[in-house]
Steps between C-alpha positions, in 0.01 A plus 500: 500500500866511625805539226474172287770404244329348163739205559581256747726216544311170522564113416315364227633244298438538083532099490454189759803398679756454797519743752844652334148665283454732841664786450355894487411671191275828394154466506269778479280594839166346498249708385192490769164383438211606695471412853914434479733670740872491368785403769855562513587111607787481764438110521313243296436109647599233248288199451472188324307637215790722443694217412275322276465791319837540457551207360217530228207250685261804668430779267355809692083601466423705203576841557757442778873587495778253327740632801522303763359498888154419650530739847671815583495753784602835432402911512175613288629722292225555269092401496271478217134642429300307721743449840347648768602297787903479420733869550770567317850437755297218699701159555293217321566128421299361222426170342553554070483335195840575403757767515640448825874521402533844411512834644188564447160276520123598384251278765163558585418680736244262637830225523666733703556512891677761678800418682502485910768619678556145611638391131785596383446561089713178436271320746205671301580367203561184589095491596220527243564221288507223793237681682258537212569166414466283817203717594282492184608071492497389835294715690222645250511184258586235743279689769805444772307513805633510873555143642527332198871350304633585198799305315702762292768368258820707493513599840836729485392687174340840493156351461591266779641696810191775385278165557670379824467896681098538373400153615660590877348851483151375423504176697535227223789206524692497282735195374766562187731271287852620415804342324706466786546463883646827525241683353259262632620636853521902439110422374428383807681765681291754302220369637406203315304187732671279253755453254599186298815463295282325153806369402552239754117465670139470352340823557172318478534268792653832685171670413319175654693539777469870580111468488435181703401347129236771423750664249544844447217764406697672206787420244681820365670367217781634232619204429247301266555225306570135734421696832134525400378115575684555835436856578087334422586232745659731832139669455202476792192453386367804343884595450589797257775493272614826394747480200727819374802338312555172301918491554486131426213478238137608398386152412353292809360222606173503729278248615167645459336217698687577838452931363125442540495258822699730691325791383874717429475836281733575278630827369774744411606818354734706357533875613705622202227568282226570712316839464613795680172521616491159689848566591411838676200294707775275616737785598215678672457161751848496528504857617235479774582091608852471461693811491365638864746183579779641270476880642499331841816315443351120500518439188832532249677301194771256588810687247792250378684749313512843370688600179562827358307535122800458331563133683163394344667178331645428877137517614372245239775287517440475891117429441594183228714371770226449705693580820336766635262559725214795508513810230817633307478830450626714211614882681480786277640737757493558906 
């Protein structure tokens, strides 16, 4: 174990609030668990569940952190009884409960993956949570296949330009929504067949028309609520919708009748509180499907902004603004 203070800087709010909330104070270093490697964070990915919690609507698992942060990328500068695979100085980014905006993080080992010299630790950090996320949803859950279409709401959000660069990697189509022309057209210049502006067109008829009228093999949804009856009716036959957020509600309506005569699954998840365990499986089919990609240089996040820790508020602000497009980034140091 390198030198480690018994303090840190970090941001976790004592009440729900505004962003004015994010601002540093002393925390004490995590204390490691078994099978935990502790790393010195230079940058740490902020994500919608980071503002949720914030405000006092997403409390974190039992046992996890109160600060902040879902991702981070960093040095090891510690390891637990039971790491074997993970050395002490190596560059890792890992997917965490919590405790991503500090100077320090505790993650499983098993949720971490070392850093190629193709990513920059910004870049890195800016990865696991989209990655583990679109690839548990829509490829392991939604069984993403090559040749087939997916419709992804939120096509310019982390979740969404992480969606639009695995669909063209592994052969799927891939058609988005977004809440504007403009972002409607740097989707599409990211790689996206389609995107339509939901705001002035019906995404369902564009979904018709994208498929000759089959309709698309998979919904990834975060949006809940009103979408579901039409995200249900831009399905194929034997359609999958995959649902991960409920932005506008978690009541909705279905029609069981046309559920069971077109045969569509449906399912969801949320990767917050799954087990480390399951969590490690995903991160070891990440390592051997996806990341050859990333150390090859075909695969890396789509960054709107980076801010320095203390700019935290900035970063939140920027996120409820709903103006950006890819990850913000939180940077600890260079």
């Amino acid at each position: 174990m390198t030198d480690v203070s018994d303090h840190m800087e970090a941001i976790d709010p004592a009440e729900p609030g505004g962003p004015e909330l994010l601002v540093p104070v002393r925390r004490p270093v995590p204390r490691l668990r078994p099978g935990e490697v502790l790393i010195e964070v230079a940058a740490a990915g902020v994500n919608r569940p980071d503002i949720l919690q914030r405000r006092g609507f997403y409390a974190p698992p039992s046992g996890a952190p109160s600060i902040l942060g879902l991702e981070v990328a960093g040095r090891v500068v510690a390891a637990a009884e039971g790491v074997d695979t993970i050395r002490i100085g190596d560059e890792v980014c890992a997917l965490i409960a919590g405790g991503g905006y500090a100077q320090y993080a505790a993650a499983p080992a098993g949720q971490c993956l070392p850093v190629p010299e193709a990513l920059t630790l910004v870049e890195a950090a800016a990865m696991p949570e989209t990655l583990f996320t679109v690839w548990s949803n829509l490829f392991q859950r939604g069984y993403a296949r090559e040749g087939e279409t997916a419709l992804v709401h939120g096509g310019t959000s982390g979740i969404g330009t992480m969606a639009i660069a695995l669909c063209r990697l592994f052969g799927v189509r891939i058609m988005v929504t977004c809440g504007s022309d403009e972002k409607c057209r740097r989707a599409e210049s990211l790689g996206a067949d389609l995107a339509v502006n939901y705001r002035n067109a019906d995404f369902v008829q564009a979904a018709r028309d994208f498929t000759g009228g089959r309709g698309v093999d998979i919904v990834l949804d975060m949006v809940g609520g009103d979408y579901q009856p039409r995200n249900l009716a831009c399905l194929a036959e034997e359609g999958r919708h995959v649902a991960i957020a409920a932005q506008r509600g978690v009541s909705v309506e279905l029609d069981i009748v046309q559920l069971m005569a077109r045969r569509h699954t449906l399912t969801g998840s949320l990767l917050r509180p799954r087990s480390v365990e399951y969590k490690s499986l995903v991160a070891d089919e990440i390592a051997s499907t996806v990341w050859p990609l990333v150390e090859a240089g075909r695969l890396k996040p789509v960054i709107d902004k980076v801010f320095t820790f203390v700019e935290a508020a900035d970063a939140h602000r920027r996120m409820e603004q709903g103006d950006h497009v890819g990850k913000i980034v939180l940077q600890m140091r260079g």
